[in-house]
Jmol script that loads the backbone (N, CA, C; Angstrom):
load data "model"
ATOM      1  N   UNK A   1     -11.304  20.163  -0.381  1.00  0.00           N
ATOM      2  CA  UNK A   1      -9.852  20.188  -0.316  1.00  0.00           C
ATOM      3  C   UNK A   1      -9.292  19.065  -1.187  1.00  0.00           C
ATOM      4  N   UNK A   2      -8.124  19.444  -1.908  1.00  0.00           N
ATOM      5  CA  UNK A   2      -7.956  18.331  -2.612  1.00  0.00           C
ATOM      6  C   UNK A   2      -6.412  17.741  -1.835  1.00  0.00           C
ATOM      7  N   UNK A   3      -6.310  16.524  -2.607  1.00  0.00           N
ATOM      8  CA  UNK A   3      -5.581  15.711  -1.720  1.00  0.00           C
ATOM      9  C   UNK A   3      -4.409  15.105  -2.534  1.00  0.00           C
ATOM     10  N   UNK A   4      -3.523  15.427  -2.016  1.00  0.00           N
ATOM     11  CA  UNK A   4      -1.689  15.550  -2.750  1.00  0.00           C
ATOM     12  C   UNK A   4      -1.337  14.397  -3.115  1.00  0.00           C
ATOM     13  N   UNK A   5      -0.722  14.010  -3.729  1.00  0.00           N
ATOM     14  CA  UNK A   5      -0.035  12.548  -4.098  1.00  0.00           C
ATOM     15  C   UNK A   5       0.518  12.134  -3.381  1.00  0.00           C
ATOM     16  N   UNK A   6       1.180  13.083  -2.329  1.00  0.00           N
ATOM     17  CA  UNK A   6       2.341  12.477  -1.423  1.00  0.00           C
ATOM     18  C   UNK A   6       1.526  12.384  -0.107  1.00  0.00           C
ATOM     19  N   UNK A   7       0.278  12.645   0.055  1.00  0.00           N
ATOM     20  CA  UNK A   7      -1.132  12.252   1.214  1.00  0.00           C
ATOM     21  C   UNK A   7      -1.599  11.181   0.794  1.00  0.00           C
ATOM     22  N   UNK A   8      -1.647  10.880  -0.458  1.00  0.00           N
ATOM     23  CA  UNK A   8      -2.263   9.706  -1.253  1.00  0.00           C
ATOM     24  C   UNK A   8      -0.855   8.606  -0.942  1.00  0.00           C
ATOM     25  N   UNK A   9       0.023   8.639  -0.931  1.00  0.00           N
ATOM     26  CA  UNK A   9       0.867   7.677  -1.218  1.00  0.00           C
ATOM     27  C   UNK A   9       1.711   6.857   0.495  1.00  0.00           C
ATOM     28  N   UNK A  10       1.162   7.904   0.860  1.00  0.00           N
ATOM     29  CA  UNK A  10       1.841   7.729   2.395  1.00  0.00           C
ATOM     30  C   UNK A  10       1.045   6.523   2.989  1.00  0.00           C
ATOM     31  N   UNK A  11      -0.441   7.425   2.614  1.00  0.00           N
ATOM     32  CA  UNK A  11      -1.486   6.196   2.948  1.00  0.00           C
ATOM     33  C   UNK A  11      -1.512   4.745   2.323  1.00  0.00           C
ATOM     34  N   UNK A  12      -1.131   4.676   0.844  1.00  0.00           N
ATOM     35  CA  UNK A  12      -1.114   3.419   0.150  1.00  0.00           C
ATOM     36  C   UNK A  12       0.065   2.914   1.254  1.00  0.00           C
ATOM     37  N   UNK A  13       0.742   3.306   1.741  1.00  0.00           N
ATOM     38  CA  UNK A  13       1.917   2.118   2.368  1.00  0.00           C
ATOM     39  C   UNK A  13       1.218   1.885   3.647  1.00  0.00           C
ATOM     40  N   UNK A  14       0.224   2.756   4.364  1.00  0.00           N
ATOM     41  CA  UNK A  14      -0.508   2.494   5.252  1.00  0.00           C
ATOM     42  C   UNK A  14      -1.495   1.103   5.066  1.00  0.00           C
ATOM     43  N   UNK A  15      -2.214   1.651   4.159  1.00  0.00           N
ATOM     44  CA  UNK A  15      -2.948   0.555   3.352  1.00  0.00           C
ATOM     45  C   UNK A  15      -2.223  -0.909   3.557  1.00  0.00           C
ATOM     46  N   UNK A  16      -1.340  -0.560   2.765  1.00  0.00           N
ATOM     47  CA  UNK A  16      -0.181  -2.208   2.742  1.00  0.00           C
ATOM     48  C   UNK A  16      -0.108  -3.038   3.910  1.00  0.00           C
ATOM     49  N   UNK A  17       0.150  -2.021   4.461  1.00  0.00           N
ATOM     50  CA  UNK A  17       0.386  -2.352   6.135  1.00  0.00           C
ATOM     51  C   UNK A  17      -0.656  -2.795   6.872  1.00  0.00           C
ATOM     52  N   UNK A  18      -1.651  -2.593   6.458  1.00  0.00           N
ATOM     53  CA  UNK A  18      -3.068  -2.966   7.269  1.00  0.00           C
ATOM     54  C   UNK A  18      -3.786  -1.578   8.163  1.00  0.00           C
ATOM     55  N   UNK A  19      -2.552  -0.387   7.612  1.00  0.00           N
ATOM     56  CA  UNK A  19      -2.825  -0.025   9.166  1.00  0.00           C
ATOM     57  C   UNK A  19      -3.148   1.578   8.654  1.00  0.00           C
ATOM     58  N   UNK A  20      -4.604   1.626   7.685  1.00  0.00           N
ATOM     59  CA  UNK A  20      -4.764   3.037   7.078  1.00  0.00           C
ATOM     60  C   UNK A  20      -6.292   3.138   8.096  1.00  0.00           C
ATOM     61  N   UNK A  21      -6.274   4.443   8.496  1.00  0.00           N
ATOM     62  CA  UNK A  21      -7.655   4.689   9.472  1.00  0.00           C
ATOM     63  C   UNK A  21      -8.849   4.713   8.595  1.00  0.00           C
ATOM     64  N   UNK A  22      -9.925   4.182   8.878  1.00  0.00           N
ATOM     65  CA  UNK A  22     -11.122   4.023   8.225  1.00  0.00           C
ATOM     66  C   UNK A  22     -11.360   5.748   7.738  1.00  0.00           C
ATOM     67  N   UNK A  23     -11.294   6.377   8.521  1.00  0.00           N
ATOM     68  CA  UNK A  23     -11.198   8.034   8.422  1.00  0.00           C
ATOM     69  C   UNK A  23     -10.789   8.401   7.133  1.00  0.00           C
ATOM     70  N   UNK A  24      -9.767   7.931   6.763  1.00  0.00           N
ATOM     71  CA  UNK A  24      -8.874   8.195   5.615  1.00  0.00           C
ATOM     72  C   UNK A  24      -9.704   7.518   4.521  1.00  0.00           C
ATOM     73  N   UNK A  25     -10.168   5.973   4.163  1.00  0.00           N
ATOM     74  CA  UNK A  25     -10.210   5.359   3.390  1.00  0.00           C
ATOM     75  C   UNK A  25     -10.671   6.118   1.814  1.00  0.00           C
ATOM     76  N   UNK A  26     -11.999   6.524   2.222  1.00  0.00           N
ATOM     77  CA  UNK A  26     -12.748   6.926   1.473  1.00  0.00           C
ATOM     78  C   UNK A  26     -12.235   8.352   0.515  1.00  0.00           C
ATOM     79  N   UNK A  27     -11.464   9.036   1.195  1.00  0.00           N
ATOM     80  CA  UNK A  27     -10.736  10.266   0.685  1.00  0.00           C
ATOM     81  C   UNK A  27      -9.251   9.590  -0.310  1.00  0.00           C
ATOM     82  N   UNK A  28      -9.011   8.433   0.322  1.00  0.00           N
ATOM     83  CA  UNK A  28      -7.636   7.536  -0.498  1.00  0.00           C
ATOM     84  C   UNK A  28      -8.228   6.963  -1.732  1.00  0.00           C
ATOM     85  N   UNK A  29      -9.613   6.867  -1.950  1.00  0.00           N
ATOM     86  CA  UNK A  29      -9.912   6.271  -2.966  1.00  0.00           C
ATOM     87  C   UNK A  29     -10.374   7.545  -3.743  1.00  0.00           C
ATOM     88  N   UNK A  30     -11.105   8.115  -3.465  1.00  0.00           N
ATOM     89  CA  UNK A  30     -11.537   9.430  -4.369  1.00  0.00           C
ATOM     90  C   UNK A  30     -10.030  10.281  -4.920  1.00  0.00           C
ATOM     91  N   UNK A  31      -9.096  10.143  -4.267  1.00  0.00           N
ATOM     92  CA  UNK A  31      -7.769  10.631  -5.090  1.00  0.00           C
ATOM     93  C   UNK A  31      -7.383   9.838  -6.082  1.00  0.00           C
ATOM     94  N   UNK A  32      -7.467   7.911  -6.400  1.00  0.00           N
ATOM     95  CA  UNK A  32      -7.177   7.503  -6.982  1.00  0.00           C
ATOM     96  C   UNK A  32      -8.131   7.054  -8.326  1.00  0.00           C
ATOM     97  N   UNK A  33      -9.339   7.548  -7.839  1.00  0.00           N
ATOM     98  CA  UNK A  33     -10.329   7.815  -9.117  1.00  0.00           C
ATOM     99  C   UNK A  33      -9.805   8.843 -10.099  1.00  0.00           C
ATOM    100  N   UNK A  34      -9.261   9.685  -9.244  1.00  0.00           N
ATOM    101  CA  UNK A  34      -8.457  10.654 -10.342  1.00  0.00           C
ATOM    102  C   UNK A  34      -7.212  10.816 -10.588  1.00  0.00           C
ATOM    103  N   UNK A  35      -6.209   9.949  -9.993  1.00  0.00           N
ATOM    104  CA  UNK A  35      -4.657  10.177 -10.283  1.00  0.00           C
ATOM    105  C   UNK A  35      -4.632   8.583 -10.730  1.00  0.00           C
ATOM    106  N   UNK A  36      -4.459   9.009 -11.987  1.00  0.00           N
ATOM    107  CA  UNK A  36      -3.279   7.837 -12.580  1.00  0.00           C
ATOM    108  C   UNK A  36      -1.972   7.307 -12.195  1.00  0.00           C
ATOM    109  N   UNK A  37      -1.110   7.967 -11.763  1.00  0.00           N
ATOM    110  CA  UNK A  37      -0.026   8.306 -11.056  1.00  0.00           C
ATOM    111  C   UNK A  37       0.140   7.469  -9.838  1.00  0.00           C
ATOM    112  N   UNK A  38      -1.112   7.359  -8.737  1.00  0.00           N
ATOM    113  CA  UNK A  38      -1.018   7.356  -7.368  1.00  0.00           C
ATOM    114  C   UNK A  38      -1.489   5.769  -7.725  1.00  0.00           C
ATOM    115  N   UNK A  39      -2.489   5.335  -8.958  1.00  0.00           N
ATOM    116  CA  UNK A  39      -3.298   4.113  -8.973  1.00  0.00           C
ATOM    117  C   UNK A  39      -2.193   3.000  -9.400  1.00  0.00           C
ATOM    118  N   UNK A  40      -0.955   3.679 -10.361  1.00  0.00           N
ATOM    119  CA  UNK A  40      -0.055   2.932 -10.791  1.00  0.00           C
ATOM    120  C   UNK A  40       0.708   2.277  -9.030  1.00  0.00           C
ATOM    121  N   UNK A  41       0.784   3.520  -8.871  1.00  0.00           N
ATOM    122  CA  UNK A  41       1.812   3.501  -7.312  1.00  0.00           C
ATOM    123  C   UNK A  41       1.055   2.364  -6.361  1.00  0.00           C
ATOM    124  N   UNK A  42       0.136   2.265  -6.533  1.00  0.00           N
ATOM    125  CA  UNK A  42      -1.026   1.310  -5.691  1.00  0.00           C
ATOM    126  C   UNK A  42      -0.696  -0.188  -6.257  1.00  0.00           C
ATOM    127  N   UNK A  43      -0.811  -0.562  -7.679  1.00  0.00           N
ATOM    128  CA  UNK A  43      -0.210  -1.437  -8.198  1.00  0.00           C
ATOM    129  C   UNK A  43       1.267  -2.278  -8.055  1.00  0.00           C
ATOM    130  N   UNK A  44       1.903  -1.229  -8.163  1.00  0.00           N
ATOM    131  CA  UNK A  44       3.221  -1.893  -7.830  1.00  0.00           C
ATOM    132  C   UNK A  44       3.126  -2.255  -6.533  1.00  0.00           C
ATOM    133  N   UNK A  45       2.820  -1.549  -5.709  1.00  0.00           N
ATOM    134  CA  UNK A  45       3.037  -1.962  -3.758  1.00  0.00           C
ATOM    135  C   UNK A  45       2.177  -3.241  -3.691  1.00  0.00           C
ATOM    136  N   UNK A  46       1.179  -3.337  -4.870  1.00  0.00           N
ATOM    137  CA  UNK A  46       0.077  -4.669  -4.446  1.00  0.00           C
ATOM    138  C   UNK A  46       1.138  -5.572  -4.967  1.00  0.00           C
ATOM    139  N   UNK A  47       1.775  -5.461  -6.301  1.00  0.00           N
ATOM    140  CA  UNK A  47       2.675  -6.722  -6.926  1.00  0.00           C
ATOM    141  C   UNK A  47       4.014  -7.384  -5.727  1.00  0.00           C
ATOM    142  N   UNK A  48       4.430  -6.121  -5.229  1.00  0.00           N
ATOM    143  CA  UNK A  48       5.605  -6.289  -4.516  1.00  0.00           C
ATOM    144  C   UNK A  48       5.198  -6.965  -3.647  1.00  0.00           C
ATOM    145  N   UNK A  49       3.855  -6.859  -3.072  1.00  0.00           N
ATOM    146  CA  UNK A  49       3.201  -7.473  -1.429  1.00  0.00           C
ATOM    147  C   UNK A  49       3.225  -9.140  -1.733  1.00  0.00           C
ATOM    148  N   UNK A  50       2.772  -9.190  -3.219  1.00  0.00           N
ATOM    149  CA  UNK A  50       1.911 -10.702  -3.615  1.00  0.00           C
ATOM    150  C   UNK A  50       3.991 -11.294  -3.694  1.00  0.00           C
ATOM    151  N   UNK A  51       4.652 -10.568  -4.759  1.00  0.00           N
ATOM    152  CA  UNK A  51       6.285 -11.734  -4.588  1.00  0.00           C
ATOM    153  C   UNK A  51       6.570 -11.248  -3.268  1.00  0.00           C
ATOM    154  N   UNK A  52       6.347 -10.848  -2.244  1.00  0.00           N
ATOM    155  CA  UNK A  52       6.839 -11.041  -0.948  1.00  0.00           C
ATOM    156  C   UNK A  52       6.389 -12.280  -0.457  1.00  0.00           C
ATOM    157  N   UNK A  53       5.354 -12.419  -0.665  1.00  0.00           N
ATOM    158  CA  UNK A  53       4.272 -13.486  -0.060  1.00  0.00           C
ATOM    159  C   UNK A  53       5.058 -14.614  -0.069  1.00  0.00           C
ATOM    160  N   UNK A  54       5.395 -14.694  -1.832  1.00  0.00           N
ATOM    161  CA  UNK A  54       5.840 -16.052  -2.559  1.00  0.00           C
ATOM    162  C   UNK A  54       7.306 -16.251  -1.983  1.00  0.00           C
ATOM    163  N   UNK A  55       7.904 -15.374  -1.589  1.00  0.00           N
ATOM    164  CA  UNK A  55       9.425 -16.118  -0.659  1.00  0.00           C
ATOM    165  C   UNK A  55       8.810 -16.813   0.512  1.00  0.00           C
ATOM    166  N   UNK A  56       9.750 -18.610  -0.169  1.00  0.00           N
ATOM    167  CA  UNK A  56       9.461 -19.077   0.917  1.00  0.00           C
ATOM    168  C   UNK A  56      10.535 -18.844   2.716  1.00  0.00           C
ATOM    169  N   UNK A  57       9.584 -19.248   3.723  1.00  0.00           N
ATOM    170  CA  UNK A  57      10.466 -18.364   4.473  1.00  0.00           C
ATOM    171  C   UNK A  57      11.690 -19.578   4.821  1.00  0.00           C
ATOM    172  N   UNK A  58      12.552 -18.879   5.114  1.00  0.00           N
ATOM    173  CA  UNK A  58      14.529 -19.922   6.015  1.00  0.00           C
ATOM    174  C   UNK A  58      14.469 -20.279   7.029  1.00  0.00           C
ATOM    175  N   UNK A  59      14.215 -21.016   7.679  1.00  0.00           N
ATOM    176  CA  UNK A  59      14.621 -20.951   9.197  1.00  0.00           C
ATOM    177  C   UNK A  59      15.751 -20.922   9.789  1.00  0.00           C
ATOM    178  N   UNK A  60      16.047 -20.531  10.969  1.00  0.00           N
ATOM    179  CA  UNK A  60      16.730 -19.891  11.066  1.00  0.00           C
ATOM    180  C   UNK A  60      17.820 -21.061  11.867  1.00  0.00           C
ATOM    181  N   UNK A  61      18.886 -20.977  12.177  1.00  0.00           N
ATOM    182  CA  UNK A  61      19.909 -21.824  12.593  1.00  0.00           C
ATOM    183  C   UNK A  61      19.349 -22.287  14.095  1.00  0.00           C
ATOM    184  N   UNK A  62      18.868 -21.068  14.894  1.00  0.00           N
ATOM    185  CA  UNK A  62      18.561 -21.784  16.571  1.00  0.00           C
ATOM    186  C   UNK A  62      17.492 -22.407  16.451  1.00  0.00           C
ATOM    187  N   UNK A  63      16.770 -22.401  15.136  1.00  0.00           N
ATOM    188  CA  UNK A  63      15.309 -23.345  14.719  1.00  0.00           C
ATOM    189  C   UNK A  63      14.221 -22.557  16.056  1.00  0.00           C
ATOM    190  N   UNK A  64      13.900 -21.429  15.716  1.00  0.00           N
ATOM    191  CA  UNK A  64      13.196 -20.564  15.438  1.00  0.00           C
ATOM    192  C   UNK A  64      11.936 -21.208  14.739  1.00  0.00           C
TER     193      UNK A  64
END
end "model"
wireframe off; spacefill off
backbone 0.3
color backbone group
């Protein structure tokens, strides 16, 4: 069975999240051996994760 971009991509935000089922993994990577498309899409969500990182955080007024 092959596996859609938009099955592939749902999971990359899963991924992000920490929170993709081991079940899945191996089928998320064999789609991105072959979609250019989905590997770019993987890229950006990794760049966006790393300048998330880099905001430093505010605290907050009740000092939180």
């Amino acid at each position: 069975m092959a596996i859609s971009c938009d099955w592939a991509r749902e999971r990359l935000t899963w991924e992000r999240d920490g929170e993709l089922p081991e079940v899945d993994r191996a089928e998320l990577e064999r789609h991105l051996r072959g979609c250019a498309d989905c590997r770019r899409e993987r890229e950006r969500l990794e760049a966006a994760r790393a300048l998330w990182r880099r905001i430093p955080s505010i605290p907050s007024e009740a000092g939180d």
